[in-house]
Backbone as XML, in Angstrom:
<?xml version="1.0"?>
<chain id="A" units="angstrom">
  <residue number="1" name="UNK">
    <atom name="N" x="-24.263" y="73.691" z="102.988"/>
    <atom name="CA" x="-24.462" y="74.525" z="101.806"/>
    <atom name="C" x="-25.675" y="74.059" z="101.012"/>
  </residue>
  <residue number="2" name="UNK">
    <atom name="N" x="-26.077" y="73.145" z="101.281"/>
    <atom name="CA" x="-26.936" y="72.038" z="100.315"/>
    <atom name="C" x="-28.503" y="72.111" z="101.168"/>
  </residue>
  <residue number="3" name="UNK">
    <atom name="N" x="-29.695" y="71.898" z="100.750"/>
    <atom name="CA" x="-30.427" y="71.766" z="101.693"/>
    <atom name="C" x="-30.633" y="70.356" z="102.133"/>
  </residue>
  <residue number="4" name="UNK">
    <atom name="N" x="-30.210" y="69.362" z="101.255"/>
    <atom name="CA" x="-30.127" y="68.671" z="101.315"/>
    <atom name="C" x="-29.540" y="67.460" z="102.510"/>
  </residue>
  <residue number="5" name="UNK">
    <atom name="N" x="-28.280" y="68.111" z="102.980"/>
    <atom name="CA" x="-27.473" y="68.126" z="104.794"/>
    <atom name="C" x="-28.516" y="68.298" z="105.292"/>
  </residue>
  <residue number="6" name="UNK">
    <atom name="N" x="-29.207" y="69.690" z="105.323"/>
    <atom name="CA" x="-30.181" y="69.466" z="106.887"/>
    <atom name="C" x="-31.538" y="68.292" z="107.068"/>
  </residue>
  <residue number="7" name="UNK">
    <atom name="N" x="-31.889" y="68.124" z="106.081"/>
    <atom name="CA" x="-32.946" y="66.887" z="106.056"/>
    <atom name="C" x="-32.782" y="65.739" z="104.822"/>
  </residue>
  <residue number="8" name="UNK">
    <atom name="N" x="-33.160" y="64.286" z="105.439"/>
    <atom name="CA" x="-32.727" y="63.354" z="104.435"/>
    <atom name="C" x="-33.458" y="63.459" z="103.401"/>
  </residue>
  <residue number="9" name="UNK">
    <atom name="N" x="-33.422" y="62.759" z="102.182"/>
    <atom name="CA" x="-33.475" y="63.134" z="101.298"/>
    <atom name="C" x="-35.318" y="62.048" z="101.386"/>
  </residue>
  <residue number="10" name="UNK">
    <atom name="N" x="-36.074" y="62.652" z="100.448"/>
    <atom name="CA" x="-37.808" y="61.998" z="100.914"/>
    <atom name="C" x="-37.684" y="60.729" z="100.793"/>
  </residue>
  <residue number="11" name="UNK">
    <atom name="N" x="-36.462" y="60.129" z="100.188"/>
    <atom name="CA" x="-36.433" y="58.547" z="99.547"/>
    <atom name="C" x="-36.021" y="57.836" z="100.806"/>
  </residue>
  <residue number="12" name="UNK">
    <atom name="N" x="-35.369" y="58.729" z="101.519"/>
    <atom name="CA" x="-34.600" y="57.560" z="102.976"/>
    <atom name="C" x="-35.411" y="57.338" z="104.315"/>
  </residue>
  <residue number="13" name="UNK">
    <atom name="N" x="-36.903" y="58.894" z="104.427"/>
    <atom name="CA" x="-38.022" y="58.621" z="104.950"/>
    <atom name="C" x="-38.834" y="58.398" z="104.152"/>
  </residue>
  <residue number="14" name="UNK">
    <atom name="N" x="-39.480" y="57.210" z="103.604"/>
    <atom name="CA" x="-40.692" y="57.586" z="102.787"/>
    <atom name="C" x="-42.142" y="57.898" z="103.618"/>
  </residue>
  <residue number="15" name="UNK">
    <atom name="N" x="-43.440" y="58.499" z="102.926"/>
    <atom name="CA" x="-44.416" y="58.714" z="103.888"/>
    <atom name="C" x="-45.295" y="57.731" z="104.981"/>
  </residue>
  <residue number="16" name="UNK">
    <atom name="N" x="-45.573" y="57.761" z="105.398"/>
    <atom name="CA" x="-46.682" y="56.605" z="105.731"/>
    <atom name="C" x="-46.993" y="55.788" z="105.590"/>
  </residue>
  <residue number="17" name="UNK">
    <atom name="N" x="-47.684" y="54.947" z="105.462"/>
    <atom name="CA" x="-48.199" y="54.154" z="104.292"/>
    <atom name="C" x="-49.865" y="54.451" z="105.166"/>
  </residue>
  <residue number="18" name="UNK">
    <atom name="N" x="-50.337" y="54.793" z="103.628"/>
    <atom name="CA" x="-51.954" y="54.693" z="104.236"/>
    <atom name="C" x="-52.633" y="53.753" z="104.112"/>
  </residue>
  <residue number="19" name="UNK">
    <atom name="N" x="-54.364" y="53.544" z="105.307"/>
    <atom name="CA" x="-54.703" y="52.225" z="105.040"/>
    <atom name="C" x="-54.615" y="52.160" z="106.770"/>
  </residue>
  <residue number="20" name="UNK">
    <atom name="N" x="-55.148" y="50.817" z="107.001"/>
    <atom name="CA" x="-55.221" y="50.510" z="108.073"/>
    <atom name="C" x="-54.237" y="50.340" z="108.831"/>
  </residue>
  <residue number="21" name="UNK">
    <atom name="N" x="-54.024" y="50.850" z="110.285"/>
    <atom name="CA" x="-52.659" y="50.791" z="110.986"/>
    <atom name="C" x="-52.587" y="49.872" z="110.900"/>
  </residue>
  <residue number="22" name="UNK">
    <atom name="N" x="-51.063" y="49.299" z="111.340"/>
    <atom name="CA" x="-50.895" y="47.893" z="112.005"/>
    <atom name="C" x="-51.435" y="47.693" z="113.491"/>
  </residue>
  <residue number="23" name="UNK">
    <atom name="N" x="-51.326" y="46.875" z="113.932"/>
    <atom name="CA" x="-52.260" y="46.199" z="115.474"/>
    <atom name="C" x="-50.557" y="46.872" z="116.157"/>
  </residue>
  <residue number="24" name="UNK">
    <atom name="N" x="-51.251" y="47.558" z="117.263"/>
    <atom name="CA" x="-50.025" y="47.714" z="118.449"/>
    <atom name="C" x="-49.885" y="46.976" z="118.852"/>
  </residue>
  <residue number="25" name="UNK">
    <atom name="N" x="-48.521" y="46.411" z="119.364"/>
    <atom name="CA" x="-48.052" y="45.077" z="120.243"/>
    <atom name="C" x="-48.732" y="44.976" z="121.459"/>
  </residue>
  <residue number="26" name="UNK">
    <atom name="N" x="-49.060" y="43.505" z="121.578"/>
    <atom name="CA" x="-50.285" y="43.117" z="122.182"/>
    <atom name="C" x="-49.430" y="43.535" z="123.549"/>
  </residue>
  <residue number="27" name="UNK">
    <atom name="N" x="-50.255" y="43.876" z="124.236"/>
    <atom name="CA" x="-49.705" y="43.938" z="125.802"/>
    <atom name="C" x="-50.235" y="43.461" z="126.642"/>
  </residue>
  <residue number="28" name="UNK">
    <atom name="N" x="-49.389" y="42.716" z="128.199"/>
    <atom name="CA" x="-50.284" y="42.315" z="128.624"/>
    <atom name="C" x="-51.897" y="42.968" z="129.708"/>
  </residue>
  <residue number="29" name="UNK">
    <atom name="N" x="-53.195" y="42.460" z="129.679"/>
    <atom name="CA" x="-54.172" y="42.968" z="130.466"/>
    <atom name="C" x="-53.536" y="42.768" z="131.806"/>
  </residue>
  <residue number="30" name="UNK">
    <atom name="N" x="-53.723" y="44.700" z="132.503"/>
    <atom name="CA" x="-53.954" y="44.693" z="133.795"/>
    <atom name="C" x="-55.019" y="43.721" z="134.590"/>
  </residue>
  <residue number="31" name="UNK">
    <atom name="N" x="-54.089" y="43.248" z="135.196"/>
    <atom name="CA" x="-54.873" y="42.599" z="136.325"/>
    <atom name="C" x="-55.973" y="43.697" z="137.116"/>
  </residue>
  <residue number="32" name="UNK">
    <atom name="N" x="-57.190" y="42.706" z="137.327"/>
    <atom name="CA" x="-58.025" y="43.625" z="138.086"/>
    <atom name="C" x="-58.377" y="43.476" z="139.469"/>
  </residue>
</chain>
């Protein structure tokens, strides 16, 4: 009844954060 049920409320996703990503987890280099 609420619109609220179908999506959480903006506080429980907040946006983004802008600014520089964080570093993706290092993985290891293919061997060549």
């Amino acid at each position: 009844e609420g619109e609220g049920a179908l999506a959480p409320p903006p506080a429980a996703r907040p946006p983004p954060a802008r600014g520089p990503r964080p570093r993706p987890p290092a993985r290891p280099r293919p061997r060549r």
